[in-house]
MARBA-3410 file (N, C-alpha, C, O; in Angstrom, 1 decimal):
158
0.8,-1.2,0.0,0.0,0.0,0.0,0.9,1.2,0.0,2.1,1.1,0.3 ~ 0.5,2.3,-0.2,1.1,3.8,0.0,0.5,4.5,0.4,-0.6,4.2,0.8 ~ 0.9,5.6,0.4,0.5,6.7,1.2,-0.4,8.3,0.1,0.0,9.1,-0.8 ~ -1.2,8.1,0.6,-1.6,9.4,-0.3,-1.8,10.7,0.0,-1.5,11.0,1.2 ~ -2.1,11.5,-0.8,-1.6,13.2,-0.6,-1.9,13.4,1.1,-1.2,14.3,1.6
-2.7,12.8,1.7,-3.2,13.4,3.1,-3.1,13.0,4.2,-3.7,13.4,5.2 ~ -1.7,11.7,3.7,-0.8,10.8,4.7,-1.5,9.5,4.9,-1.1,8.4,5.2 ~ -2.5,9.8,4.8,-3.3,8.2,5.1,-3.2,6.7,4.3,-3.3,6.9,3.1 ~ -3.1,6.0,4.5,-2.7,4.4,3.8,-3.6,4.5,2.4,-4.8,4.8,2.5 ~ -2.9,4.4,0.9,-4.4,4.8,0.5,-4.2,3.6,-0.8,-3.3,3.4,-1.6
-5.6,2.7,-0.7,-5.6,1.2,-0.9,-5.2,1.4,-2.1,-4.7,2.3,-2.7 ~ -5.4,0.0,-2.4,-4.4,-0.2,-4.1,-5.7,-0.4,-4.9,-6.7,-0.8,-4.4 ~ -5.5,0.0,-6.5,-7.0,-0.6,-7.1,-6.7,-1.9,-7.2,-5.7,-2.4,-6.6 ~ -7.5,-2.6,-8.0,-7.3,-4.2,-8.9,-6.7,-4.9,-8.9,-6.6,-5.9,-8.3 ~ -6.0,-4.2,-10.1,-5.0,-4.4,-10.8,-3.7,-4.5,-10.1,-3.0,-5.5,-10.4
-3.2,-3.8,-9.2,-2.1,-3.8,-8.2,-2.7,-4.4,-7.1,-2.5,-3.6,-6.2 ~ -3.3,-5.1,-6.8,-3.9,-5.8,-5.7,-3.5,-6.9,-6.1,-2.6,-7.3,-5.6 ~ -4.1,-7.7,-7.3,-3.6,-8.8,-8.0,-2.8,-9.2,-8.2,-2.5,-10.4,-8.5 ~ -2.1,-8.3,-8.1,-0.8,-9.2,-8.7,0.5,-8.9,-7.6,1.7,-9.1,-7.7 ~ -0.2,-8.4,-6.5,0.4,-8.8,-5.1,-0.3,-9.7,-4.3,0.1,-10.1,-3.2
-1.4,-10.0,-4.9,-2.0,-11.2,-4.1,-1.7,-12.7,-4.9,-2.0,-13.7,-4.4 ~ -1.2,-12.7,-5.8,-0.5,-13.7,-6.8,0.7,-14.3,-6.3,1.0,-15.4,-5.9 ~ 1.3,-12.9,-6.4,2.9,-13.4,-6.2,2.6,-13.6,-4.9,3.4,-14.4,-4.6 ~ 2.1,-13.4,-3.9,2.5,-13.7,-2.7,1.7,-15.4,-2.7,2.5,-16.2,-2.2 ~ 0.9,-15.7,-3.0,-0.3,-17.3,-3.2,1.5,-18.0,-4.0,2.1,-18.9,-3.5
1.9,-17.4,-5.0,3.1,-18.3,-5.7,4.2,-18.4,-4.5,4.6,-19.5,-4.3 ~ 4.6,-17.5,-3.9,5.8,-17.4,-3.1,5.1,-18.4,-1.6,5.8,-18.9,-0.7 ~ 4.2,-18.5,-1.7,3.5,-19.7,-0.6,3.8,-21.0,-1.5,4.4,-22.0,-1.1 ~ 3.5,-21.0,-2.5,3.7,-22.1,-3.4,5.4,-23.1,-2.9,5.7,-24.2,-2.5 ~ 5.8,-22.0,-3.0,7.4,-21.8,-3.3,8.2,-22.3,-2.2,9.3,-23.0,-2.1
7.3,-21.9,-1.2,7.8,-22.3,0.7,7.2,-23.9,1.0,7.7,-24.5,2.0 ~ 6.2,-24.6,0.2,5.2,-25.6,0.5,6.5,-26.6,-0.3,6.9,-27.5,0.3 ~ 6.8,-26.4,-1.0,8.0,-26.7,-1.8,9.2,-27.1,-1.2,9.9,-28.0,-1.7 ~ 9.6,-26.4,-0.1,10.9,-26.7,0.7,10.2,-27.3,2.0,10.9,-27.9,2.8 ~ 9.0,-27.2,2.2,8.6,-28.2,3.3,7.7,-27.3,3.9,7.5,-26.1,3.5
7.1,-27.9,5.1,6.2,-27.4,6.1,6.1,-26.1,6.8,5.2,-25.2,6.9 ~ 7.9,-26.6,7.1,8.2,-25.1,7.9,8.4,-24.3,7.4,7.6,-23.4,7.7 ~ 9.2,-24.0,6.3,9.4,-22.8,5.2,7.8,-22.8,4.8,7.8,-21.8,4.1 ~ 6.8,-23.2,4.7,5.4,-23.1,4.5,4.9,-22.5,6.0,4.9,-21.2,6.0 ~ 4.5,-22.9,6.9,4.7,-21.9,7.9,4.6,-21.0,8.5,3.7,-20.6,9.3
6.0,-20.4,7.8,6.7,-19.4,8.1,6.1,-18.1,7.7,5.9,-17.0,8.1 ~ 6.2,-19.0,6.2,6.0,-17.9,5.2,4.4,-17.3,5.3,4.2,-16.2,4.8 ~ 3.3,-18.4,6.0,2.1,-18.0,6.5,2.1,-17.3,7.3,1.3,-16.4,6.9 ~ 2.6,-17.1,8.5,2.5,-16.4,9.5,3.1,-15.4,9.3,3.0,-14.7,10.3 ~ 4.0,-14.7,8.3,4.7,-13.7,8.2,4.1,-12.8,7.1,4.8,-12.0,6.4
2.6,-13.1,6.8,2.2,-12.6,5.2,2.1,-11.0,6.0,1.9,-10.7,7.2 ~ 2.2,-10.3,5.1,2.7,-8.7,5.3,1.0,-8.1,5.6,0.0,-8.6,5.2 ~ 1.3,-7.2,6.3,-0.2,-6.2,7.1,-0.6,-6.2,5.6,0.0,-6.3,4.6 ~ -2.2,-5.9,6.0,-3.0,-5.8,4.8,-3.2,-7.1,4.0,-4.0,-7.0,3.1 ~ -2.7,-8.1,4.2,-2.8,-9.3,2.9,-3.2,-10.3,3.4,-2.2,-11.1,3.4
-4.2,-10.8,3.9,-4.7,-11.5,4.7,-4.9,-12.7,4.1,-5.4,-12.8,2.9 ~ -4.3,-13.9,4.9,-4.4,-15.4,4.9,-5.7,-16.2,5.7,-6.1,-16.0,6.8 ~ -6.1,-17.0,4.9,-7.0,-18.1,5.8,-7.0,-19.8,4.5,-6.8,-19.9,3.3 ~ -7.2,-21.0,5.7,-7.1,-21.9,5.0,-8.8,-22.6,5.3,-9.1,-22.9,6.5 ~ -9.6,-22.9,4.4,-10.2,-23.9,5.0,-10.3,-25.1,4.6,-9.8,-25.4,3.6
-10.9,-25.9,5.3,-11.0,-27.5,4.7,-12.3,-27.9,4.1,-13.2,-27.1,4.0 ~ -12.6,-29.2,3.6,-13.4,-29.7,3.1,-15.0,-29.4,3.8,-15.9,-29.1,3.0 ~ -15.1,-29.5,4.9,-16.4,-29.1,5.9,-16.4,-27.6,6.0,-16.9,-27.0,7.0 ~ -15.9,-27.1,5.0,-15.9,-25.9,5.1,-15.9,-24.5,6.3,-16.5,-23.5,6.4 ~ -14.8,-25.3,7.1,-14.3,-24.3,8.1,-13.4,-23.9,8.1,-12.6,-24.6,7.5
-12.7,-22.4,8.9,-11.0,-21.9,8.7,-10.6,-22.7,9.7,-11.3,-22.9,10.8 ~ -9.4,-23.4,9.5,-8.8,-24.6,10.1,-7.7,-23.4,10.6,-7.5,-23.3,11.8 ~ -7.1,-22.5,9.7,-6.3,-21.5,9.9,-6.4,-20.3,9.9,-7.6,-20.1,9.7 ~ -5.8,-19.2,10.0,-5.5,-17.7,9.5,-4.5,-16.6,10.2,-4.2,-16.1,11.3 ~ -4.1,-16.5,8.9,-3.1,-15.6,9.4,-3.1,-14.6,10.2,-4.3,-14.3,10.5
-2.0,-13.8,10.9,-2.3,-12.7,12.1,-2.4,-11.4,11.0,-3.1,-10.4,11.3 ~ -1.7,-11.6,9.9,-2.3,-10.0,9.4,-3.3,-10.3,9.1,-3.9,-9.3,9.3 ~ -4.3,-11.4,8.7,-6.2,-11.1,8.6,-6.6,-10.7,10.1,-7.3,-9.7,10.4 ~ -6.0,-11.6,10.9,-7.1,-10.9,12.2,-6.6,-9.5,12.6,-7.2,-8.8,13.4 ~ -5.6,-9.1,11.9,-5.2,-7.7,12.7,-6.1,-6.7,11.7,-6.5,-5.6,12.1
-6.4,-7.4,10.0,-7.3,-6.0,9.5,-8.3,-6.4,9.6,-9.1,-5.5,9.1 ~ -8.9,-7.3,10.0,-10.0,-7.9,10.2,-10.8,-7.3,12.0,-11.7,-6.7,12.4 ~ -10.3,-7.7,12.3,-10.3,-7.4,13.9,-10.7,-8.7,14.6,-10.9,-8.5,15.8 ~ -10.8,-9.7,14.3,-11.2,-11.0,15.0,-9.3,-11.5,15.8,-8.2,-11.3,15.5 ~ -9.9,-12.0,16.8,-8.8,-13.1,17.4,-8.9,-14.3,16.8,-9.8,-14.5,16.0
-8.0,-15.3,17.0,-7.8,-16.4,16.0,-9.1,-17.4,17.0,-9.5,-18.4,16.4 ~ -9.6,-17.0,18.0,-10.7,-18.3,18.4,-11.8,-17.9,18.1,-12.7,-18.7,18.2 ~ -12.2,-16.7,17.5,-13.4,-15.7,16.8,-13.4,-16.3,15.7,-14.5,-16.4,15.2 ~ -12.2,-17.0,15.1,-12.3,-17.7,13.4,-12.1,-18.9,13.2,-12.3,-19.4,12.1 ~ -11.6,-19.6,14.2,-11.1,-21.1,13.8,-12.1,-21.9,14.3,-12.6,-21.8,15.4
-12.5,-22.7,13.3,-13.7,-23.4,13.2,-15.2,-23.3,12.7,-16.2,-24.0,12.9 ~ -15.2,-21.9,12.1,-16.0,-21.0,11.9,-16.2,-20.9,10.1,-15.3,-20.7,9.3 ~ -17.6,-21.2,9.8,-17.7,-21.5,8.4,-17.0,-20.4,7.9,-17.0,-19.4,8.5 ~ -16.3,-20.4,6.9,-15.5,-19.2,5.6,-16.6,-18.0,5.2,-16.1,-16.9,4.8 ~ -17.7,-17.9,5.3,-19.1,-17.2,4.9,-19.4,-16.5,6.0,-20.3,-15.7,6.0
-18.6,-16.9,7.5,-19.4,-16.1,8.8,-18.8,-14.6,8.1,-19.6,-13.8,7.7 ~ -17.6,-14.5,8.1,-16.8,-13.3,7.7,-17.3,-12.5,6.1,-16.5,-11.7,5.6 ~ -18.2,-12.6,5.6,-18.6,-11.7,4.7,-20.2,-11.3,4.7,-21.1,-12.0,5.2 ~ -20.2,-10.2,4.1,-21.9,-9.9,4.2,-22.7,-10.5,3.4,-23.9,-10.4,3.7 ~ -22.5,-11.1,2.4,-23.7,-11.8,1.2,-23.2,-13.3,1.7,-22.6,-14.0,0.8
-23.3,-13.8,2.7,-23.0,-15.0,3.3,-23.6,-16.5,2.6,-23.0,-17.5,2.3 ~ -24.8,-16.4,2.3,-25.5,-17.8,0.7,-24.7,-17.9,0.2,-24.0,-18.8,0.3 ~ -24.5,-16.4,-0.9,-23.7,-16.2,-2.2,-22.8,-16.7,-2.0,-22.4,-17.5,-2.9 ~ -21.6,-16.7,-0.6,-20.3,-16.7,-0.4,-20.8,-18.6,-0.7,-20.5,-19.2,-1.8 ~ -21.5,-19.3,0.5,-21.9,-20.3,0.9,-21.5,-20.8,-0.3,-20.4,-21.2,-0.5
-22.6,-20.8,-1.4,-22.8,-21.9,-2.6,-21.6,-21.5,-3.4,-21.1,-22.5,-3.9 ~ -20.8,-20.5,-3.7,-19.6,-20.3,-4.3,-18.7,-21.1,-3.3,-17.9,-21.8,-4.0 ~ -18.5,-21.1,-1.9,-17.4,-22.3,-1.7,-18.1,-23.5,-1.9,-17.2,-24.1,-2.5 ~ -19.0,-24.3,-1.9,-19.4,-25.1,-2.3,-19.2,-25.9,-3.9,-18.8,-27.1,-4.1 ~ -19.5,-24.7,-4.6,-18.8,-25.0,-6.3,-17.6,-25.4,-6.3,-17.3,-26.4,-6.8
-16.5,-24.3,-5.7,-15.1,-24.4,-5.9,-14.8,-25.8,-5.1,-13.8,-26.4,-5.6 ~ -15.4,-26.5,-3.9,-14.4,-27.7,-3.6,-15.2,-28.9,-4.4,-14.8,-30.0,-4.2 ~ -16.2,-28.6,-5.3,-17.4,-29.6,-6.0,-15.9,-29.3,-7.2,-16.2,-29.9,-8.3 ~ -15.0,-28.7,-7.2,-14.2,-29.0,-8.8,-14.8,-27.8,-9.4,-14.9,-28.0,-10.6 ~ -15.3,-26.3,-9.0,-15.5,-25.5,-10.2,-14.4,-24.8,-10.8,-14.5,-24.3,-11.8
-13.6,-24.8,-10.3,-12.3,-24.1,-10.1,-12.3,-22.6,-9.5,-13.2,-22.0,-9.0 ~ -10.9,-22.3,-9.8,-10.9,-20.6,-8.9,-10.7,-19.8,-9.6,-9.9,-20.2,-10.5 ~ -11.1,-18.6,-9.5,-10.7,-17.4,-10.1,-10.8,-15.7,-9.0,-11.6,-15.5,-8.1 ~ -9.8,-14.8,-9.4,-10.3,-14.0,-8.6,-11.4,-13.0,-8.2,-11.9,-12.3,-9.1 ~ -11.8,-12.9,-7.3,-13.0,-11.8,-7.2,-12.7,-10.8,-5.7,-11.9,-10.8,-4.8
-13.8,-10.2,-6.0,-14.0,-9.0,-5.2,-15.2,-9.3,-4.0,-16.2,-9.8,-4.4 ~ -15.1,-8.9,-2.6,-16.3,-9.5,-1.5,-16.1,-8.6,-0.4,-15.0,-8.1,-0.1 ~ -17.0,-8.5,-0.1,-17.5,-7.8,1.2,-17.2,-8.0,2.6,-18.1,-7.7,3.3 ~ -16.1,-8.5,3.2,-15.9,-9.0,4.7,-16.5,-7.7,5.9,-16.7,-6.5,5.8 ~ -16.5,-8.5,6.8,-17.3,-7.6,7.7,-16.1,-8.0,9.0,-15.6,-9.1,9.2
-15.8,-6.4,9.7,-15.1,-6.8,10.7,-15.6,-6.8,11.6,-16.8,-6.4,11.8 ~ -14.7,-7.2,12.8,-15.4,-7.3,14.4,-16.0,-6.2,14.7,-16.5,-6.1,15.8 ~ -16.0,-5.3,14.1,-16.9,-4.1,14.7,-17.9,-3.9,14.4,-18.7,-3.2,15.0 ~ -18.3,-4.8,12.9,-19.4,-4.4,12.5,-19.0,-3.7,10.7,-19.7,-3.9,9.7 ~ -17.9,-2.9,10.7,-17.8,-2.0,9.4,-17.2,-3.9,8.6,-16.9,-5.0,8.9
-17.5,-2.7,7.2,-17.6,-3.5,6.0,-16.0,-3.2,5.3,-15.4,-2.1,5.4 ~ -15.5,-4.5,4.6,-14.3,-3.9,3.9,-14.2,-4.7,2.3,-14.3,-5.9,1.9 ~ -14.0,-3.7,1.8,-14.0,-4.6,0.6,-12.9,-4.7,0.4,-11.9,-4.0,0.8 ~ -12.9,-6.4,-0.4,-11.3,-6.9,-0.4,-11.4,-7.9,-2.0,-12.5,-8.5,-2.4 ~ -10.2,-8.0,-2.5,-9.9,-8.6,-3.2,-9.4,-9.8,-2.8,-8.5,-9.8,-1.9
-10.0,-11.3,-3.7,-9.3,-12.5,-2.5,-9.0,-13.2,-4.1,-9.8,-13.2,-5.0 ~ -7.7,-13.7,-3.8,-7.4,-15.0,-4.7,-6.9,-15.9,-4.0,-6.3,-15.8,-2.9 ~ -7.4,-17.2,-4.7,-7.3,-18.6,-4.2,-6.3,-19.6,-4.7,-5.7,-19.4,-5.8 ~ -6.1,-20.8,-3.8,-5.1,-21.8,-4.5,-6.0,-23.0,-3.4,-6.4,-23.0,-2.2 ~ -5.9,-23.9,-4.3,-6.5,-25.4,-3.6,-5.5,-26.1,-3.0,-4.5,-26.4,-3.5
-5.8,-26.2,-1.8,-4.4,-27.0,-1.2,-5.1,-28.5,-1.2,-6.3,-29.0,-1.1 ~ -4.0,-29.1,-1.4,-3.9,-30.7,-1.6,-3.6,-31.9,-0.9,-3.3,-31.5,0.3 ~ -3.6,-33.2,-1.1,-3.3,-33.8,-0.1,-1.6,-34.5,-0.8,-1.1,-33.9,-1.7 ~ -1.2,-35.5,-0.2,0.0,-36.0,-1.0,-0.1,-36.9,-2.3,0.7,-37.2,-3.1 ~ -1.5,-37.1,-2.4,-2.1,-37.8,-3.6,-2.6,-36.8,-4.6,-2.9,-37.2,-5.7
-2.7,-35.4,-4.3,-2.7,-34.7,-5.8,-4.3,-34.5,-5.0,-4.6,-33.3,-4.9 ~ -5.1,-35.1,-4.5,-7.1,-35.2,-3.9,-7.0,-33.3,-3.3,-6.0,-32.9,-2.6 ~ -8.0,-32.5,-3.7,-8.4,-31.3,-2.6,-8.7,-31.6,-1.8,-9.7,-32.2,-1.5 ~ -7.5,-31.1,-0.8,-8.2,-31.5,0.9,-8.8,-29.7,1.7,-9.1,-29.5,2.9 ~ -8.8,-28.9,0.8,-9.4,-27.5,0.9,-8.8,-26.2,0.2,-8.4,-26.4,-1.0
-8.7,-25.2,0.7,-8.9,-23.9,-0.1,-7.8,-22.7,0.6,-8.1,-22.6,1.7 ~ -6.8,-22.0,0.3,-6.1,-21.5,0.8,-6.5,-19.8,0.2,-6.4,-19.7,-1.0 ~ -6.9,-18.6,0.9,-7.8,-17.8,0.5,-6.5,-17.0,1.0,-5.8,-17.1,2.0 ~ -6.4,-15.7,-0.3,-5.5,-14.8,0.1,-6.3,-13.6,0.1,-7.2,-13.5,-0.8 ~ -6.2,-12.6,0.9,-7.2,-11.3,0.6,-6.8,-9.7,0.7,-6.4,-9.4,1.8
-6.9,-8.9,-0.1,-6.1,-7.4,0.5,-7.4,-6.3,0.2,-8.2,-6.4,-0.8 ~ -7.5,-5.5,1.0,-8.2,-4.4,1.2,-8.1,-3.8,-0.5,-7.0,-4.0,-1.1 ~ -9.1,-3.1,-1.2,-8.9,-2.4,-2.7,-9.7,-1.0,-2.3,-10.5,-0.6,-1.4 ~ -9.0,-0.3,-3.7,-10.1,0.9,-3.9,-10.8,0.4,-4.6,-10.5,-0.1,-5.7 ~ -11.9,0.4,-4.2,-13.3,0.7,-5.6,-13.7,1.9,-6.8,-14.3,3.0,-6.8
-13.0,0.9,-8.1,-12.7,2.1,-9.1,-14.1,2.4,-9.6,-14.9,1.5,-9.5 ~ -14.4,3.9,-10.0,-15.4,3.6,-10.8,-15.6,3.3,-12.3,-14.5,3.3,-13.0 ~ -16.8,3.1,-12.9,-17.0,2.9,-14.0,-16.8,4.1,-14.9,-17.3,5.1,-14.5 ~ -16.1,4.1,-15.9,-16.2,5.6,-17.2,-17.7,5.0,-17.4,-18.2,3.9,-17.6 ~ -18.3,6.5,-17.3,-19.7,6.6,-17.6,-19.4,6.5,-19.8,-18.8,7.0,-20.8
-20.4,5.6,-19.5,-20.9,5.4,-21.0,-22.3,5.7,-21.6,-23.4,5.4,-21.2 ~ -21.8,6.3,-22.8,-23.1,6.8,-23.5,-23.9,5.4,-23.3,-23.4,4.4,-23.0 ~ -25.3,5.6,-23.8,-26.1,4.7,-24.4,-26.1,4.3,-25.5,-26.9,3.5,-26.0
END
């Protein structure tokens, strides 16, 4: 993130959201690769703003990182064990879309509404990577997420 004219943190659009939420899902890749611990590590150390969670097949966060609970505002016993859908506002929508994705729809990125412990709303950009078992089988969903600006649309004629 940076900083804008008025000193305050001032979010990233899209485009620069993505493709720090990529490379960081690859550089998890990258640590899962040298083992557990360098996997880990590299979880628990994901930078403020870029929020980690894992869930599993029964669709609960088994995991999450401390930078989600710190922009988020939940403690890690507020979320662990806790359907992936408690944490956003269109909670169905969220529902039947994880549902798709571990039925084999595959992943792509999108944009969602998380709600923090206070109550306020944050929009976030989340991309995904399916984590696996040693047999290649989905044993769940590894959800990466960063706070965005909301661009608007160029008004178009009719």
């Amino acid at each position: 993130m940076t900083h804008g004219a008025n000193g305050r943190t001032a979010l990233p659009g899209r485009e620069q959201a993505l493709a720090r939420l990529e490379a960081f899902q690859d550089e998890l890749e990258r640590a899962m690769a040298r083992g557990q611990a360098a996997y880990d590590e590299a979880f628990e150390r994901a930078p403020a703003a870029l929020g980690l969670h894992e869930i599993d097949l029964e669709r609960k966060v088994t995991r999450v990182s401390p930078s989600e609970l710190q922009l988020l505002g939940y403690a890690a016993a507020q979320v662990l064990g806790q359907p992936a859908w408690k944490f956003v506002l269109l909670q169905e929508t969220s529902q039947r879309a994880v549902d798709k994705k571990l039925a084999g729809a595959g992943l792509k990125p999108y944009v969602r509404s998380f709600v923090r412990a206070d109550g306020s709303p944050v929009t976030a950009l989340v991309v995904e990577r399916y984590l696996r078992d040693g047999a290649g089988a989905v044993k769940g969903i590894r959800t990466a997420l960063t706070p965005i600006r909301l661009e608007e649309e160029p008004n178009r004629e009719p």
